[in-house]
C-alpha positions as CSV (number, residue, x, y, z in Angstrom):
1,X,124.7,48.4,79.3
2,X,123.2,47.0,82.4
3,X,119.8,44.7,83.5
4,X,117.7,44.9,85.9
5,X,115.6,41.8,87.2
6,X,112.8,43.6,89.1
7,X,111.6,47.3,89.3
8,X,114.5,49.0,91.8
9,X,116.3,52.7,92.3
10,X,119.4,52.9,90.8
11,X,122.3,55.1,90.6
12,X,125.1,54.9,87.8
13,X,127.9,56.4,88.6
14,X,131.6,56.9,87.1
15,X,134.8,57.6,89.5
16,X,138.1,58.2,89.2
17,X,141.2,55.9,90.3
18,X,141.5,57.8,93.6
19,X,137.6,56.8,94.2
20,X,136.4,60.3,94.4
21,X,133.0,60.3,92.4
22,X,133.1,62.3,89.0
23,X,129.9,62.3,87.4
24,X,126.3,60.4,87.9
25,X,125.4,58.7,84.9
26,X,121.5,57.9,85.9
27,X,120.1,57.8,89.6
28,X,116.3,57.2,89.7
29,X,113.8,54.3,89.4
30,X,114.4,51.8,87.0
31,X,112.0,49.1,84.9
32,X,113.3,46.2,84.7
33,X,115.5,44.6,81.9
34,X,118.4,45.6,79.5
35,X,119.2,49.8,79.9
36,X,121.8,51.6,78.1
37,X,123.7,54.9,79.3
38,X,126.0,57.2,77.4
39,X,129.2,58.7,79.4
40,X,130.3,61.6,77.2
41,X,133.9,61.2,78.3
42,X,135.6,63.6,76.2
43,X,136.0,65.6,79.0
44,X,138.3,63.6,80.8
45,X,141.8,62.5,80.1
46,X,143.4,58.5,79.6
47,X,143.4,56.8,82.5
48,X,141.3,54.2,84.6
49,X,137.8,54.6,86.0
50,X,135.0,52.8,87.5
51,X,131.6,52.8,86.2
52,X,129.5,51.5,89.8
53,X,126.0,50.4,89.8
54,X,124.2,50.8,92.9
55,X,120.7,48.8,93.0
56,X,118.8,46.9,96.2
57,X,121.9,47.1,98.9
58,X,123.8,45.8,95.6
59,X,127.3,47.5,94.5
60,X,128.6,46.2,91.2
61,X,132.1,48.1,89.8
62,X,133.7,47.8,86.6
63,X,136.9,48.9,86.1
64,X,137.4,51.0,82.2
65,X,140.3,51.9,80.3
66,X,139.8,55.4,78.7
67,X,142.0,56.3,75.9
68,X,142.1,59.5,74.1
69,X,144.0,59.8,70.7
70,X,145.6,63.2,69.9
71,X,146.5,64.3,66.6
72,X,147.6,67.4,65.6
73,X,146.5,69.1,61.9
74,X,147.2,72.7,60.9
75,X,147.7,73.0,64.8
76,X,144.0,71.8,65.0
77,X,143.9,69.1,67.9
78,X,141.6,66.2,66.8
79,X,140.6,64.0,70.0
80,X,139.6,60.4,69.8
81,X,137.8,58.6,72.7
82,X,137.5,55.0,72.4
83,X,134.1,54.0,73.1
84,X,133.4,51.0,74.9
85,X,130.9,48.9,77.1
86,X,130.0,47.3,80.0
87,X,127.8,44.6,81.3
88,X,126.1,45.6,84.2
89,X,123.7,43.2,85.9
90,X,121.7,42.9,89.1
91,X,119.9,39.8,89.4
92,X,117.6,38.6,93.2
């Protein structure tokens, strides 16, 4: 989740512990108030990344755990990514 105060361009965007960028979550004008933004991490293994919001010369980066559980049925892997959330917020 993140808030805007005011009407602004942002871009969303996740990276990986070495800082190259991996995906953009959302880049493009924003209203302002409380947004919300699905990362479909299963792609990606356990480790740490950073979601950074970019809004109004303003650079706000959280850092996330991602943890995948693996288990193993009738040689069926079964993965489990622990959702979670951020707070996000840009206030002038």
């Amino acid at each position: 989740q993140y808030s805007l105060s005011e009407f602004c361009w942002i871009n969303l965007s996740v990276y990986n512990i070495r800082g190259q960028k991996l995906t953009t979550l959302y880049n493009g004008q924003n209203i302002p108030g409380k947004h919300s933004v699905d990362w479909h991490a299963s792609a990606y293994s356990s480790g740490v990344y950073f979601i950074s919001l970019k809004a109004n010369g303003t650079t706000i980066t959280q850092k996330v755990l991602l943890r995948s559980n693996f288990t193993i049925l009738n040689k069926l892997i079964v993965v489990d990514i622990i959702d979670f959330s951020i707070n996000l917020s840009i206030e002038n």
